[in-house]
N, C-alpha and C positions, 0 to 999 in steps of 0.2 A: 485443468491440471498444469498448463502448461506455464498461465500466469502465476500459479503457485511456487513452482522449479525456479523459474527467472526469478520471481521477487525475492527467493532465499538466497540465490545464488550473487543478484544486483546486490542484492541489501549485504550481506552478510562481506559480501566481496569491498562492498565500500566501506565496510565500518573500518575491514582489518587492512585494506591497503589506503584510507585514509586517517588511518589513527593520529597521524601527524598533521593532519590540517585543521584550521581553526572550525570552531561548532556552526559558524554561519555556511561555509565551505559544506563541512558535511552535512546540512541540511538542504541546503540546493539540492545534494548530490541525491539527498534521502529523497526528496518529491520528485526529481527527477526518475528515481526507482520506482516509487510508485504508479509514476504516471507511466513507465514504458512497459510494466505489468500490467496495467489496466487496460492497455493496448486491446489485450487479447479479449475484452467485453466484445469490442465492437468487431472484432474478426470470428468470435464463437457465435453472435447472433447472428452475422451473416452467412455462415457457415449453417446454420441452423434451417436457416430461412432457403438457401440456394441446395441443399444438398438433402434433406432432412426432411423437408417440409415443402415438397414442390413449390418451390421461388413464393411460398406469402407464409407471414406472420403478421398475427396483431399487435398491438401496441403494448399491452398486457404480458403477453408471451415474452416479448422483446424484452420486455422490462425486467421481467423476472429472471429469464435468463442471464438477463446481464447482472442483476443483484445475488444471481447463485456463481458464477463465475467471480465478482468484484468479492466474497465472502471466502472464498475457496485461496484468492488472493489476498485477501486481508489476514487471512488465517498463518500464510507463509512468512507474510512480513515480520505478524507479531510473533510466530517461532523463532526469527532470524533475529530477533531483539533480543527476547527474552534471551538466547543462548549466547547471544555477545555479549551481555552485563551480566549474564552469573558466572559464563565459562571464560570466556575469551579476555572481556577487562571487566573483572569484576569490583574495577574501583572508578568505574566510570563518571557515575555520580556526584563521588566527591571532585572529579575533575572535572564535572561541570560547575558544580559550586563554586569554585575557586575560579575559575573563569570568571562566572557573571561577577563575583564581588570583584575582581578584578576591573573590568570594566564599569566598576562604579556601582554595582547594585548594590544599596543596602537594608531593601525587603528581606526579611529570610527567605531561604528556597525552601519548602519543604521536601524531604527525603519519604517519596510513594513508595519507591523499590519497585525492582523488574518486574512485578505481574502484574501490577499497577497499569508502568508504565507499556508492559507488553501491551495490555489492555488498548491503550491510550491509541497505540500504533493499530491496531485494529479496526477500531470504530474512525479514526482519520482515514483510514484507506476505502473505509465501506462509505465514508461518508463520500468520499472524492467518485469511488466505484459507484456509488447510487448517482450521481448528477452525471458519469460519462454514460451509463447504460440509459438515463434519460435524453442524453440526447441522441445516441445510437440507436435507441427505438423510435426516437422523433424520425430518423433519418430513413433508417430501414424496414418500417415494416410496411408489409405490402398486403392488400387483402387477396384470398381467391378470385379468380374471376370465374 
């Protein structure tokens, strides 16, 4: 839950007090979001494991906990998007358009639209969130003795 709170609060905080900075700027800033929400994989399984679960977890347990926690955060991100491109600028899109042609692109962009791209923000965070709670269970789990 907590990775949930942070990532709408980081994400949603960086869209509106970065609105003025260029789209490479606020994509640092977006993985950066990401990543300091995902944090909290490896502080829930250990919490898990030390407090929960007299000091041992499997590898198994670890994992999945961390892919229910990284989903619980992927969930927050993708609300915090979807409500900045419909509510907050909802002409985001074409000012990323105008960007990339600016910089030279002259593929077309195609226009998904925000549940798309909420989508897109989801499955990027669970993907990031599946490889931290893989190593966090590599790290942390302990057997009974």
């Amino acid at each position: 839950m907590y990775g949930l709170l942070l990532a709408m609060v980081l994400f949603l905080g960086a869209l509106v007090l970065g609105k003025e900075a260029n789209f490479s700027t606020q994509e640092i800033i977006g993985y950066a979001t990401m990543i300091a929400s995902l944090s909290f994989v490896f502080f829930g399984i250990k919490h898990f494991r030390d407090q929960e679960n007299q000091g041992a977890v499997t590898f198994g347990k670890a994992l999945l906990i961390g892919v229910l926690i990284s989903a619980i955060t992927a969930l927050g991100i993708a609300i915090a998007d979807f409500i900045y491109t419909t509510l907050i600028n909802p002409n985001f899109f074409e000012e990323y358009k105008a960007t990339m042609v600016a910089q030279g692109h002259t593929e077309p962009i195609p226009d998904y639209g925000s549940f798309f791209m909420a989508f897109l923000m989801f499955a990027t965070v669970l993907i990031l969130g599946f490889i931290i709670s893989l190593i966090s269970a590599l790290i942390l789990q302990r057997k009974k003795n």
